[in-house]
DODRENMI-608390 format. One record per residue (C-alpha): residue number from 0; residue in one letter; x, y, z. Coordinates in nm, 3 decimals. Layout:
  seq  type        X        Y        Z
  NUM     A        X        Y        Z
...
END
This chain:
  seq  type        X        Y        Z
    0     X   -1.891    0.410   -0.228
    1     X   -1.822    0.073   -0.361
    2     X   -1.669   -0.200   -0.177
    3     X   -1.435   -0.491   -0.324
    4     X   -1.389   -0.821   -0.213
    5     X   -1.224   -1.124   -0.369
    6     X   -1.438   -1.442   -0.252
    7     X   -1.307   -1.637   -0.587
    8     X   -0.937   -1.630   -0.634
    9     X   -0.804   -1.451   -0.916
   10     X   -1.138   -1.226   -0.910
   11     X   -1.276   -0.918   -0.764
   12     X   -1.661   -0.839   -0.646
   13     X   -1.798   -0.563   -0.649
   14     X   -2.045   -0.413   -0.412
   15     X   -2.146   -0.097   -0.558
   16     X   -2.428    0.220   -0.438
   17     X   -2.618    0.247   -0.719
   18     X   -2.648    0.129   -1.140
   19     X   -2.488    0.432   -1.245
   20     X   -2.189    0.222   -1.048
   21     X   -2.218   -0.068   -1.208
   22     X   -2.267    0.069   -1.576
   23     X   -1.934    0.263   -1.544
   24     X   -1.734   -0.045   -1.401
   25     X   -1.868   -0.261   -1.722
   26     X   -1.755    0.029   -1.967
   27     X   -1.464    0.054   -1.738
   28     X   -1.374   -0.354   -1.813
   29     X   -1.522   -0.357   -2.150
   30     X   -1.434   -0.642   -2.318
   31     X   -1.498   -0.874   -2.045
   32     X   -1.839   -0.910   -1.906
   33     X   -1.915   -0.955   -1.496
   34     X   -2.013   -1.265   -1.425
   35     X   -2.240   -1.230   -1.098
   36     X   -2.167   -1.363   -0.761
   37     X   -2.421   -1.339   -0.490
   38     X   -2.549   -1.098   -0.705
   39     X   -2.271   -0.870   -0.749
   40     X   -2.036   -0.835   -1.036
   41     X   -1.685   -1.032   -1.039
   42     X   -1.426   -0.961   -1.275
   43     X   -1.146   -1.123   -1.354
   44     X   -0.783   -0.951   -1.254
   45     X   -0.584   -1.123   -1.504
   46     X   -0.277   -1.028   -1.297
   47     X   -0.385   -0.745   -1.198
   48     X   -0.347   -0.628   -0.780
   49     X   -0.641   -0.449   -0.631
   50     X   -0.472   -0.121   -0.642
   51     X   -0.415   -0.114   -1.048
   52     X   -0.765   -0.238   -1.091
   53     X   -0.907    0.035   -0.898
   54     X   -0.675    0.257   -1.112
   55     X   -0.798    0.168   -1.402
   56     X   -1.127    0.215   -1.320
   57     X   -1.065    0.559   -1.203
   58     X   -0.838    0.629   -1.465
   59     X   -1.201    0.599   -1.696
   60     X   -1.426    0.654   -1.508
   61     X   -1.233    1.008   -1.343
   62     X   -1.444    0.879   -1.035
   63     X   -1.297    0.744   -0.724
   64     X   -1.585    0.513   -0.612
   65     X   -1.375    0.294   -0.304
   66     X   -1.410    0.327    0.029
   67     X   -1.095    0.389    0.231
END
């Protein structure tokens, strides 16, 4: 399970299991590339709320990765 935070406004980090994780969020976001924080990846939401970045992640990834 992965676990997101936003420490930076306008950004989420994530705090994933495992590098499978973390490969399939940066395919997920492709263009943009993490930039690390505390050494786990932020991205940027560009408007985005929590709940339609996590769908887009699941919508490519078919995975639902967040804890409840």
């Amino acid at each position: 399970m992965a676990t997101l935070k936003i420490e930076i406004p306008g950004r989420v980090t994530i705090i994933h299991d495992c590098l499978i994780q973390e490969n399939d969020f940066k395919k997920a976001m492709k263009p943009e590339k993490p930039t690390y924080f505390g050494g786990n990846p932020t991205y940027c939401l560009n408007q985005m709320s929590l709940d339609d970045f996590k769908n887009k992640v699941k919508t490519f990834t078919g995975t639902d990765y967040w804890m409840s």
